[in-house]
N, C-alpha and C positions, 0 to 999 in steps of 0.2 A: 311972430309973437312967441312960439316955442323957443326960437333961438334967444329971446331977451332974457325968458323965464329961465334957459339952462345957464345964460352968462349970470344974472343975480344968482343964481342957485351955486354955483361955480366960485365966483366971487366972494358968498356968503362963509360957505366952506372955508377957502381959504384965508377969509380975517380970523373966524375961527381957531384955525391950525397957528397962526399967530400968533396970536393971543394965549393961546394955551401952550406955544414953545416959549413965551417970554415969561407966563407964569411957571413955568416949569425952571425956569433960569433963575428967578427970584427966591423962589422954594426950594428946590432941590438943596440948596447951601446949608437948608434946615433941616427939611424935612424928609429929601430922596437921595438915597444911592443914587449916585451916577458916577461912572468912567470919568468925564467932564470933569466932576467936582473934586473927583479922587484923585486924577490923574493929570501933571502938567507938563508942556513939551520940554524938551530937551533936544537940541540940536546932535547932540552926543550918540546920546542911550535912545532916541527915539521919544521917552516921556519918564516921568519919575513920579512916585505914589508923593501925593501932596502931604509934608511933615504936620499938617494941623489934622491929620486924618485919625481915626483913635488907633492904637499898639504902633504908630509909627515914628520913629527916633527924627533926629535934627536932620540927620544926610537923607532921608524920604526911606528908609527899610526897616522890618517888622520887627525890630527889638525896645526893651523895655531902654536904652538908654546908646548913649557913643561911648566906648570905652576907651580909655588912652592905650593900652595894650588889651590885645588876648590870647587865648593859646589855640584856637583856631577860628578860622574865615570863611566862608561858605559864600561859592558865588552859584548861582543857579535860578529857575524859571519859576512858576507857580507854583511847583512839584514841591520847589523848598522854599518860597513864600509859604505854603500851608494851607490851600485853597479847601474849604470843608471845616477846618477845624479851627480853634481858639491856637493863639500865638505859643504858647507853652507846651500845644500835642503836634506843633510842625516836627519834620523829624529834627534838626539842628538844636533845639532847646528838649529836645528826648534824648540826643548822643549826648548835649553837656551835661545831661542827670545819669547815665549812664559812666561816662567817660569821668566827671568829676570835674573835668577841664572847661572851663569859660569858651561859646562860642556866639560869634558872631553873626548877622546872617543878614547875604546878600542878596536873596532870590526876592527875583520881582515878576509876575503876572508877562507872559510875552518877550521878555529878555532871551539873548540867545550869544553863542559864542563870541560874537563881535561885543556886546558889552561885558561878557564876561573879560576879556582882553583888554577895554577900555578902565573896566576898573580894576585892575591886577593891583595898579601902584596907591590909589586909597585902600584896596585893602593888606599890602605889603607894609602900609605905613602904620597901623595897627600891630606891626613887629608880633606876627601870630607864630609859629614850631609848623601850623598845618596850612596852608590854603586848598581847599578841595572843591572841583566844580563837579557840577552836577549836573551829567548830561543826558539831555530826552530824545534821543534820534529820532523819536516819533514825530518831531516838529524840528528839534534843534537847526537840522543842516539846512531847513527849508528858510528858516526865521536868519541864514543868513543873508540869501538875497531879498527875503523882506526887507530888511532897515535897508541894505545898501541902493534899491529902487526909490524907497523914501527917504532919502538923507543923500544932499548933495557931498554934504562934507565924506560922508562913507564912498560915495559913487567915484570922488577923487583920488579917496585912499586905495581904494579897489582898482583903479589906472594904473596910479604911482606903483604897486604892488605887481605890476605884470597879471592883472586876473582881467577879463572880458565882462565888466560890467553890463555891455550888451544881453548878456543870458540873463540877468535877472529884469530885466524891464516887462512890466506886469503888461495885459492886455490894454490899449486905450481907447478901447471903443469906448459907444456912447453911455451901454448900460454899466459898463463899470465907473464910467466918469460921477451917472448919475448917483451909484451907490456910494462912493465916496463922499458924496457930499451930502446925499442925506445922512449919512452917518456923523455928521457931525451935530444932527439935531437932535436935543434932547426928546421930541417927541417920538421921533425912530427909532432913536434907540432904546425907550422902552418899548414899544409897541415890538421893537425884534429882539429885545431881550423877553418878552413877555412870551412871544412865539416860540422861542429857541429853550425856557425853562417847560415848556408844555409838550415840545418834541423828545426833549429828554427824558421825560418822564413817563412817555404814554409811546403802546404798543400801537401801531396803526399797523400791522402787519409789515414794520419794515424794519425788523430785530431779531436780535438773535436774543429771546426769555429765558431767563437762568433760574430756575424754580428752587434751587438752594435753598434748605431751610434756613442754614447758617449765612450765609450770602445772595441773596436774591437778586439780582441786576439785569438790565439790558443793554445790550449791545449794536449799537444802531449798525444799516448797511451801511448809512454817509458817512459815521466814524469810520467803523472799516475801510471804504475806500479813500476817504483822505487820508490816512494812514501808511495807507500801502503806497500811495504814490509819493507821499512825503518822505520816504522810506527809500524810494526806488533809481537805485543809480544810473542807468540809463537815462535820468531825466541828466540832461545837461545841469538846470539851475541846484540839484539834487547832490551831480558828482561836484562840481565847484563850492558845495557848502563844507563838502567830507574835506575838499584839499584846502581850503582855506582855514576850518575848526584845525586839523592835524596840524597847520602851518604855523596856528594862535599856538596850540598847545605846545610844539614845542620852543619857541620862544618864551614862553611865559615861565616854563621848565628850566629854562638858559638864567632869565632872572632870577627867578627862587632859587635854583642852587647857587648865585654871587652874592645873593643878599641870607644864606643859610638856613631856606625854607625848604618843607619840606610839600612839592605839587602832588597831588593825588586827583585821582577821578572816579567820580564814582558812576557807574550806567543806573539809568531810570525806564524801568521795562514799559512800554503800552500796557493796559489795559487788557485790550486785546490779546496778547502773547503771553500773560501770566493768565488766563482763562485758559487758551486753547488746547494742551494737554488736556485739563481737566474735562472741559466739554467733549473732547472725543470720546476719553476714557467710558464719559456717562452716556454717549450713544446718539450727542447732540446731532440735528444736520447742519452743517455750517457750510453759507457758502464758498463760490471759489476763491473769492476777493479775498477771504482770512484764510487760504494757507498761501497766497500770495503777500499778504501782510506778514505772516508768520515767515514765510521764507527771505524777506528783505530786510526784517527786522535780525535775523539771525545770521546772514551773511555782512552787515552792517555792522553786529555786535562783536562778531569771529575778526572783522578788517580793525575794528577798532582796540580788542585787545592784542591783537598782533604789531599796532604801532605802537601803544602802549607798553608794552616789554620790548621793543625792539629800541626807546628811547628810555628806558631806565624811569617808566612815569608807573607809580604805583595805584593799583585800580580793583575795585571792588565791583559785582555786578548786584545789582537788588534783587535780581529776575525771581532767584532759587528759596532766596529766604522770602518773597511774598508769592510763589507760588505753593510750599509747603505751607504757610498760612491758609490756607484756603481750605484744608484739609481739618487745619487746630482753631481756628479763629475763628469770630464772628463777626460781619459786617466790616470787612476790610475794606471794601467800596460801598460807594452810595446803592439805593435801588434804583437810581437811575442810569443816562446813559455817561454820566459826567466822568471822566476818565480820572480825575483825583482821588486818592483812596480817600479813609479815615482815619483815624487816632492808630486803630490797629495795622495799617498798610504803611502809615509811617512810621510806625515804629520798625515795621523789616527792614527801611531804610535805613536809619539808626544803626541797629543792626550791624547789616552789611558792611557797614562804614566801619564801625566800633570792631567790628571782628576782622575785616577783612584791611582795613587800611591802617588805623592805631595802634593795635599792638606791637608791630615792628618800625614805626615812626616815630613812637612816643620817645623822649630821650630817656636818660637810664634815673634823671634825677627827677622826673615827672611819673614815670613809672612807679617808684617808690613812693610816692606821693601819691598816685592813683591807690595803688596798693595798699598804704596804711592808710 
């Protein structure tokens, strides 16, 4: 008899969950945010932000319109998608009010070197003076064996290329099996998005509290240590992202200078790494995992401007101008643990880029034009 009661009780549940993942499929188109509804696959790019989304242009990226030309391109991740803020305080629509110069902008949420490569020649065809990417070593090199594990088309390219597609193949046991495919339920994925804005935001004892009048934030351990290891080249799938990114970049470098463009990159510091000065300075105690992070992230950053002058690839770091913010600004991250700054954290970006890459790219007849 108990065994009948717990199968209806079981049963019951689960029409339930049913019922409320199809009403959630029907609504959501209205009435809920969701990934799902914002986002569609792409065999390519992995998925593309769906064009009937609001601030999103005809090709699926965050601009007010498709221009036939512009004077520069921006391919990059969330960082310069704009995550936190309205479409106008991402930094690429902060350098064109800055710079004067019309920019475009390619960053999409989860994107990483392999689609920045893939779209080189849509955004080549834009006949922009700039194309500059934007890169997060904080995730970037890991997001390359992300797609090529999930995209067969990539896992072939990854062959054909002489690279050991073997290193990125993800766990498959059975709890990851499971979690993929709940992940495709709209019920899940609020219920772990609901969880994931609640961790972020709440101290459980497992953070690092930044009591800043000007900056108040936390700094979770789980950010820190996926950070560190996404960061850490001894991970096999870790070194293969660094030689594949350097591989893209200088090829893409080969095209922009036949087609008279000018490539630039710019670095996008962790969260983590533009705090950790300061929290010493103030006497924080921080674990060991962050000056592990702190060390992979800066031997990463040292490797990556060394190929970067060593290939004639012009490059800016954000790290110095959003850690001297921290000192003059207010609120350059969230007070939670979400690693995207604010209005004011993208503008060092801006920044960075404007000071450190444009003034000697700009042409001489642009410059003039900047100037009056």
């Amino acid at each position: 008899m108990k065994i009948k009661k717990i199968l209806v009780l079981v049963s019951a549940i689960l029409i339930c969950l049913a019922l409320l993942e199809t009403g959630l499929r029907v609504l959501s188109a209205f009435l809920i945010y969701s990934p799902k509804n914002s986002q569609v696959y792409d065999d390519r790019l992995g998925r593309r932000i769906d064009p009937s989304q609001p601030e999103i242009d005809e090709n699926g990226f965050r601009n007010p319109g498709v221009p036939g030309e512009v004077d520069i391109a921006v391919l990059g991740d969330s960082h310069t998608y704009g995550v936190n803020v309205k479409s106008e305080n991402s930094w690429p629509r902060q350098l064109a009010r800055m710079s004067g110069m019309s920019v475009y902008n390619l960053g999409v949420g989860g994107y990483g070197p392999l689609q920045y490569y893939y779209l080189f020649d849509t955004t080549a065809a834009l006949k922009p003076e700039h194309i500059i990417v934007a890169l997060y070593p904080a995730n970037d090199l890991n997001d390359v064996c992300k797609l090529i594990d999930e995209s067969d088309y990539w896992k072939e390219w990854a062959r054909a290329r002489g690279y050991d597609a073997g290193i990125c193949s993800a766990s498959s046991d059975w709890l990851s099996g499971l979690n993929r495919t709940l992940s495709g339920l709209h019920v899940y994925w609020m219920a772990a998005s609901a969880v994931k804005r609640v961790n972020e935001s709440t101290d459980f004892g497992d953070s690092v509290r930044i009591t800043d009048e000007k900056n108040p934030t936390l700094i979770k351990y789980g950010s820190i240590s996926s950070h560190r290891k996404k960061m850490d080249l001894s991970r096999e799938r870790i070194s293969l992202g660094l030689a594949v990114t350097e591989d893209l970049l200088r090829e893409m470098k080969k095209k922009a200078d036949a087609l008279g463009i000018e490539l630039s990159v710019v670095l996008i510091p962790s969260k983590e790494v533009v705090f950790f000065d300061y929290l010493k300075e103030k006497g924080y105690k921080l674990p060991d995992d962050y000056t592990g992070l702190v060390e992979n992230e800066n031997e990463l950053a040292a490797g990556l401007s060394r190929f970067f002058m060593s290939e004639g690839i012009r490059f800016a770091d954000a790290r110095p101008y959003i850690e001297r913010d921290l000192y003059t600004s207010r609120d350059v991250y969230s007070t939670t643990d979400d690693g995207h700054p604010l209005e004011a954290g993208y503008n060092a970006y801006a920044r960075a880029v404007y000071e450190g890459v444009l003034p000697a790219g700009v042409s001489g007849k642009r410059r003039d034009e900047i100037e009056n």
